[in-house]
VMD Tcl script that draws the C-alpha trace (Angstrom):
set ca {
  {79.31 60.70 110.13}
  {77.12 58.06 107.99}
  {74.63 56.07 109.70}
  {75.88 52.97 110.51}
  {72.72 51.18 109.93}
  {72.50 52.10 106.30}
  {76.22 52.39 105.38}
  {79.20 50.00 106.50}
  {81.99 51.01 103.68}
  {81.62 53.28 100.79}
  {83.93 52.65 97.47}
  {83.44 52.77 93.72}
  {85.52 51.21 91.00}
  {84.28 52.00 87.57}
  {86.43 50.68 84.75}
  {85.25 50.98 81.36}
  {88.04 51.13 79.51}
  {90.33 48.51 80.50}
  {90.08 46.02 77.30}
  {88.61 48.72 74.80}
  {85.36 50.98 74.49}
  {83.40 47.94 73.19}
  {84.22 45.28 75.44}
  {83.78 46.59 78.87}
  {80.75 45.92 80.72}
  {78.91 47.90 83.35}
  {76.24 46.10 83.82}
  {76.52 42.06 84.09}
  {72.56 40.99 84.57}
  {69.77 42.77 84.14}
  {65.89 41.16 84.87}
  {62.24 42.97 85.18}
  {59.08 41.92 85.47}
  {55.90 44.25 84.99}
  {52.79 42.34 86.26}
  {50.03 44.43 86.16}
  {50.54 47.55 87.72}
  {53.68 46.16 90.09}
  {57.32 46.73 87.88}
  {59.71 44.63 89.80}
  {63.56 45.38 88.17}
  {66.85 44.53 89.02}
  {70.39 45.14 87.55}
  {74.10 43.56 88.52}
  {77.09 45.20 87.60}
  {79.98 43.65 87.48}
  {82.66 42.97 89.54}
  {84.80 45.88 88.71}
  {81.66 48.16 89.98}
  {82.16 48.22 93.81}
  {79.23 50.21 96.11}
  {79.20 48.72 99.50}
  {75.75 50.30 100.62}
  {72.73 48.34 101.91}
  {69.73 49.76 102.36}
  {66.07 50.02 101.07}
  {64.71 53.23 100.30}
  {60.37 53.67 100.31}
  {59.01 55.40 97.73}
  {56.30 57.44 99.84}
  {53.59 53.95 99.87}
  {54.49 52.77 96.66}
  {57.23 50.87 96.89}
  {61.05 50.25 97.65}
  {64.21 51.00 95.77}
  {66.87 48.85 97.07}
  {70.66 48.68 97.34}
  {72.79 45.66 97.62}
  {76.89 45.52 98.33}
  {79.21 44.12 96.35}
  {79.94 40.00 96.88}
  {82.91 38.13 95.55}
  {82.85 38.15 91.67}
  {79.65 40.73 91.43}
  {79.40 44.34 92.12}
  {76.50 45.90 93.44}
  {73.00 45.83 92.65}
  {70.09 47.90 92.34}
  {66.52 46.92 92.34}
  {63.02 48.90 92.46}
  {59.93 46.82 93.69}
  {57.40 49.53 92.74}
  {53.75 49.97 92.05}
  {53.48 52.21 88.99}
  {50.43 53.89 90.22}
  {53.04 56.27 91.69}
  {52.22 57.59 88.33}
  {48.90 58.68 89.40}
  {50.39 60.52 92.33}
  {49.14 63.96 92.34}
  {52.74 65.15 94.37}
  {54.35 63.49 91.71}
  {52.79 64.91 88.76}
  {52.79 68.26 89.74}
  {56.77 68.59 90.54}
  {58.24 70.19 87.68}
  {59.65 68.37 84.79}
  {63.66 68.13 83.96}
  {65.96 66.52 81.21}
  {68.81 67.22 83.47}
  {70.73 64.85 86.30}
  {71.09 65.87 89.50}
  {74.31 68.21 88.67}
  {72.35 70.36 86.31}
  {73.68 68.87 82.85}
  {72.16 67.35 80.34}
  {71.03 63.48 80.61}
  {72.40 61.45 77.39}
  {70.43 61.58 74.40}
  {68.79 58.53 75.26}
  {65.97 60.64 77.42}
  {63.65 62.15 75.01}
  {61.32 64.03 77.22}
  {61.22 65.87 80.83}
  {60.72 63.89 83.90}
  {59.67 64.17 87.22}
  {62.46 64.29 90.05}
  {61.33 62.85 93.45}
  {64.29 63.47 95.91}
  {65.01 61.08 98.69}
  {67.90 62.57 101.27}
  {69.57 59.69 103.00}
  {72.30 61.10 104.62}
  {74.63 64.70 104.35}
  {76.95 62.84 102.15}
  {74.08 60.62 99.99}
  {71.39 61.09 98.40}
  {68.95 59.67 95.94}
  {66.36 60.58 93.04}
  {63.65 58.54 91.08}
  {62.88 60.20 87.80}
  {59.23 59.47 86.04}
  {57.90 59.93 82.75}
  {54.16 59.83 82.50}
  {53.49 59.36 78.53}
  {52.05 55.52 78.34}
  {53.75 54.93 75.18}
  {57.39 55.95 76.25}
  {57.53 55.70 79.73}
  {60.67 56.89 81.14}
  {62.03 55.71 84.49}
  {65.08 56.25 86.38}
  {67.32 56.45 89.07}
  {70.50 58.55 90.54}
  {72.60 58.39 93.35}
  {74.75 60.93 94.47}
  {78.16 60.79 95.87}
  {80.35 63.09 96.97}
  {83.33 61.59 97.10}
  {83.44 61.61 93.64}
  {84.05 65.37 93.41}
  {87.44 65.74 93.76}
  {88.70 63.56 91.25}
  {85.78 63.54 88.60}
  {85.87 66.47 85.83}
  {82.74 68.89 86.09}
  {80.76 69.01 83.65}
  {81.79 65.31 82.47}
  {79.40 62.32 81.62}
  {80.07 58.67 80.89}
  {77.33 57.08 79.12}
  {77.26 53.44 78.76}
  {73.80 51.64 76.57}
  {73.18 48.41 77.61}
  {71.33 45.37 75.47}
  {70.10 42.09 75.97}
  {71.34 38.76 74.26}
  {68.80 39.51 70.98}
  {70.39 43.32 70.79}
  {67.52 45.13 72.11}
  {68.14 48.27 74.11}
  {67.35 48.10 77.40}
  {68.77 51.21 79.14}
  {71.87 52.85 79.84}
  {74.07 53.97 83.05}
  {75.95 57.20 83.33}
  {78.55 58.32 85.36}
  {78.59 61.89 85.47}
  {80.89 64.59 87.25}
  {79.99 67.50 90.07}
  {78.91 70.83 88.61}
  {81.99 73.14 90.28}
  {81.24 77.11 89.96}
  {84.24 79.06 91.28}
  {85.67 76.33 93.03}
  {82.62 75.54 94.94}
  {80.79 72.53 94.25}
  {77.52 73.12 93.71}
  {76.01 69.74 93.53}
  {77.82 66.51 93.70}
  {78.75 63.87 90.79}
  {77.31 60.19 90.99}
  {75.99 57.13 89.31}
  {72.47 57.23 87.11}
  {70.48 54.74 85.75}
  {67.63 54.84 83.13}
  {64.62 52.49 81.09}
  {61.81 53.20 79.38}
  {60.00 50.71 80.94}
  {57.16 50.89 77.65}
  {60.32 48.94 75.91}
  {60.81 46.33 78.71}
  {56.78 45.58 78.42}
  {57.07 45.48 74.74}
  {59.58 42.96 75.26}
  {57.77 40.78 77.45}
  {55.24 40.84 75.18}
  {57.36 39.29 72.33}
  {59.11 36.89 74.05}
  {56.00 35.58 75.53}
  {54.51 34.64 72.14}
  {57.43 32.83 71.29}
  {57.67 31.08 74.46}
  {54.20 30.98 74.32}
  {54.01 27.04 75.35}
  {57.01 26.96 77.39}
  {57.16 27.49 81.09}
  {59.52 30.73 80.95}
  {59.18 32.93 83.38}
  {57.99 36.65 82.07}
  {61.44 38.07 83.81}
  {64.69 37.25 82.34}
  {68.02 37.19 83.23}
  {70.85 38.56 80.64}
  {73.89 39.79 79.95}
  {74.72 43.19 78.24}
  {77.08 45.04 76.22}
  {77.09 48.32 74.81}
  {78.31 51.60 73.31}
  {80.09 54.55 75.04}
  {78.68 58.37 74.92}
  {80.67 60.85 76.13}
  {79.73 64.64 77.12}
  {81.38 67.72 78.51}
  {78.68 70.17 79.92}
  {76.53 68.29 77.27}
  {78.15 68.64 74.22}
  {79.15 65.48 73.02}
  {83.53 65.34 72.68}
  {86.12 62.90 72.05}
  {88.61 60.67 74.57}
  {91.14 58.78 73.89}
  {90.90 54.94 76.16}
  {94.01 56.13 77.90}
  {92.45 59.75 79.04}
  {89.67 57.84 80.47}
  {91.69 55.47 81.97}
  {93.29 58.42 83.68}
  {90.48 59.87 85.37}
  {89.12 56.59 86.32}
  {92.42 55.50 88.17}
  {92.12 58.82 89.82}
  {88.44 58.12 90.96}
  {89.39 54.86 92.05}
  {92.21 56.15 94.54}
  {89.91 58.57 96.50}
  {87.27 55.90 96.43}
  {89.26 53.52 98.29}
  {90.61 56.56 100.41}
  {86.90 57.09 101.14}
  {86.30 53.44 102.46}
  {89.30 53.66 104.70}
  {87.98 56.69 106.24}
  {84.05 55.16 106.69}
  {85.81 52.18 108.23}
  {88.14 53.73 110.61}
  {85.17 56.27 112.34}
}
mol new
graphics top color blue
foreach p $ca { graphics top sphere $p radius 0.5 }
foreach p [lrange $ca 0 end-1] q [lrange $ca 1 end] { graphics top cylinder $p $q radius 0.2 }
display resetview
């Protein structure tokens, strides 16, 4: 049984497809701030993106990563309130490097180098990873959650990338939802919901808007909305879906996620 405390109901709607590959939002807002040596981030997705978990994580002494439920007419929400000399951490430099999420595949092309996975367990059913990159002038840094309700109705092996921009058409990251990895019929780690930036962008950014707000009274975060392409994979090799296959498997997900909540609520 889930801990209370940390997890009330559990359910995840994730429709991308609905009004066309290009249209459909993930994520709704999206603001950072990177003061220093303190990177505070948080993203919104929308209201068709439903996690009802509450909780915040620590990050050994560094820091928090934070989960919000779903409200109304906004989905969940993620934040990290983290002090990036985690990044000095000798713990964390010396676990060994991956390009891969937590199911063994390949991240989307997006990642260009090997990160560092620090695990957090939360419960049997959850659990959570912070991924690091440590080169200065492409720093990588990420997040996935794993959930295992997902496995049953989730293809192995398949990943749903979605890029995300702000209002000038800068990237600012991407989300992925990406299947168990199923040997035999045995799941051998579970599917869930990752998030990455390369956080030497989002400075970058700061930078320039700065100088063009230069005299105003802006502050250095900002709020935005996002849009962006789809990439889709199949044990990593990039493959082709029609809307209405994707549709598919996404209805499918949705019916064992609200199966899921009924059965948290009920215990």
């Amino acid at each position: 049984m889930l801990s209370r405390k940390f997890l009330v109901l559990l359910s995840f709607v994730f429709q991308l497809v609905s009004c066309g590959e290009q249209d459909q939002n993930v994520v709704n807002k999206f603001s950072y701030n990177i003061n220093q040596n303190e990177l505070d981030l948080f993203i919104e997705f929308n209201q068709d993106v439903e996690l009802d978990l509450e909780l915040a994580l620590p990050v050994k002494d560094y820091g928090f990563v934070e989960f919000s439920p779903s409200e109304r007419e906004r989905g969940f929400s993620l934040g990290f309130d983290l002090n990036l000399d985690i990044l000095l951490d000798d713990e964390i430099m010396s676990i060994e490097k991956t390009r891969n999420l937590p199911n063994g595949r390949p991240m989307s092309t997006y990642v260009t180098e090997d990160l560092a996975r620090y695990k957090i367990n939360i419960s049997k059913k959850i659990s959570n990873s912070l991924y690091l990159g440590f080169d200065p002038d492409n720093l990588f840094f990420g997040n996935a959650i794993e959930l295992d309700f997902i496995n049953d109705d989730f293809p192995s092996g398949l990943s749903i990338t979605q890029r995300f921009r702000d209002n000038k058409n800068r990237l600012l990251g991407i989300i992925t939802l990406y299947g168990p990895n199923v040997e035999e019929n045995e799941v051998i780690a579970p599917g869930g919901v990752f998030v990455m930036m390369n956080i030497s962008d989002l400075a970058s950014y700061l930078k320039e808007d700065q100088i063009i707000n230069r005299n105003s009274k802006i502050k250095k975060s900002a709020k935005v909305h996002t849009y962006g392409e789809l990439e889709v994979t199949k044990n990593g090799r990039k493959v082709r879906m029609k809307p209405r296959s994707l549709q598919k498997i996404i209805k499918l997900f949705n019916k064992k996620s609200r199966q899921y909540q009924q059965k948290i609520a009920y215990k």
